[in-house]
Every structure is written in C-alpha cells, then in structure tokens.
N, C-alpha and C positions, 0 to 999 in steps of 0.2 A: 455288344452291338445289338442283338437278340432283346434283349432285356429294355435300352433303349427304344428299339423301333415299339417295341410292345406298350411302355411308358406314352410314348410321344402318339400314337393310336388311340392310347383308353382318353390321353386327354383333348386329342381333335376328336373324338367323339363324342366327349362331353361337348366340347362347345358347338357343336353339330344339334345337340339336342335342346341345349339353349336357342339358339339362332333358332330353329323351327318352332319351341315354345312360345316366341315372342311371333311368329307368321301365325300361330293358329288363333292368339292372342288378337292381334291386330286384324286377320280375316274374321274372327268374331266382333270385333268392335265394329269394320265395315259393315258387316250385314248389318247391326243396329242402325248403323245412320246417325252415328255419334255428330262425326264433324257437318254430314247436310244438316242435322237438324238445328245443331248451332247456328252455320253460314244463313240458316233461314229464320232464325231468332225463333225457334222450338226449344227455348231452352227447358223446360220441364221434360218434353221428349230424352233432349240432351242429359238430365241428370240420372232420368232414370234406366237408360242406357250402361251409363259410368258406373251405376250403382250397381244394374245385375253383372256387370264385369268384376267390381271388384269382389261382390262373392264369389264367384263361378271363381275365380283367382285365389281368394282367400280357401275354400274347400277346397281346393286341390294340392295349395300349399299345408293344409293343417293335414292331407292323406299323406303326405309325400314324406312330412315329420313322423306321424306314426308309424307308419311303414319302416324308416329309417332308424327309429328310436328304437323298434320293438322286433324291428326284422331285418338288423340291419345285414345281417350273416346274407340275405337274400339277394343284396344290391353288392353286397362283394364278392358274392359269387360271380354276380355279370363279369368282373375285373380282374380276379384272381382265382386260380384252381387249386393255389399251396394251400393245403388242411392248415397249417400253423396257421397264417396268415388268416383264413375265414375263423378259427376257432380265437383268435386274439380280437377279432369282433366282435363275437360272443362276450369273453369273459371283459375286455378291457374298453369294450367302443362305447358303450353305455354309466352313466352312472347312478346308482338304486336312490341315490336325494343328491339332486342338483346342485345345495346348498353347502354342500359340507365335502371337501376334500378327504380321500381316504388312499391308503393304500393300493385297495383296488381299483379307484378310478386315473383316470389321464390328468393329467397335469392341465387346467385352463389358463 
C-alpha cells in the first residue's frame, strides 16, 4: 500500500508540474499580447510574439534533455532513494550511440 501511495504521488506530481508548465507558458504568452495583437490585426506583433515563445520553449526543452540524458541519476533522485534503482540510471538509462542497440542499452 506504501509503495502505491508513493507511485500514485511521484505521478500526481508529475502532472502537477506539467499543468503549471503550461500556466507559465500561457501567462508568458499573455504578457506578449499574442491573441490582442491578432484580435487587432498586429499580426507581425502576433508572430513575433509566437516566435519568441517558441524558443524560450525550444531552450528549455533542449536543457531539460541534457540534463536528463547526461544527469539523469539527478532527476531520479527526486523519485527514488534505492541506490540500485539511481545506480541502474547511470549504467542502463542512457545509451553511448543512439543508433545501435547493445547489451548495455534498454531495449527501444
């Protein structure tokens, strides 16, 4: 039961931190004035609004992978404290070429 409640926590907290990603997401696009400057036919306003969003989007996404790829021992710590379970990050969460299945990597 233990074990469940703890499961059923790590993943409403995940969707906890999505839902908020997508308010900070959307109160940045507010301030821009995305949809006034459309509703006012700004659409040049409009694009370049969408545009700095989707970098500011895209670099956070491209931190979140490295971080993830290279650290990922770091983000399983948030979830788990079993040493197996953080050191099976290490050796098996990654794999050294993307392209070529090996023993040591995970099954795609």
């Amino acid at each position: 039961m233990r074990r469940v409640l703890f499961l059923g926590l790590s993943i409403a907290l995940q969707d906890l931190l999505v839902g908020l990603s997508f308010l900070v997401i959307q109160a940045v696009v507010n301030t821009l004035g995305v949809t006034a400057s459309a509703g006012a036919g700004k659409m040049d306003r409009a694009r370049k609004a969408l545009r700095s969003t989707i970098i500011v989007s895209t670099c956070f996404g491209i931190v979140m992978f490295v971080l993830a790829f290279f650290k990922g021992t770091l983000l399983t710590g948030i979830f788990a404290k079993d040493l197996d379970v953080i050191s099976f990050t290490r050796e098996k969460g990654k794999c050294k070429n993307l392209y070529q299945r090996s023993q040591k990597c995970l099954p795609m």
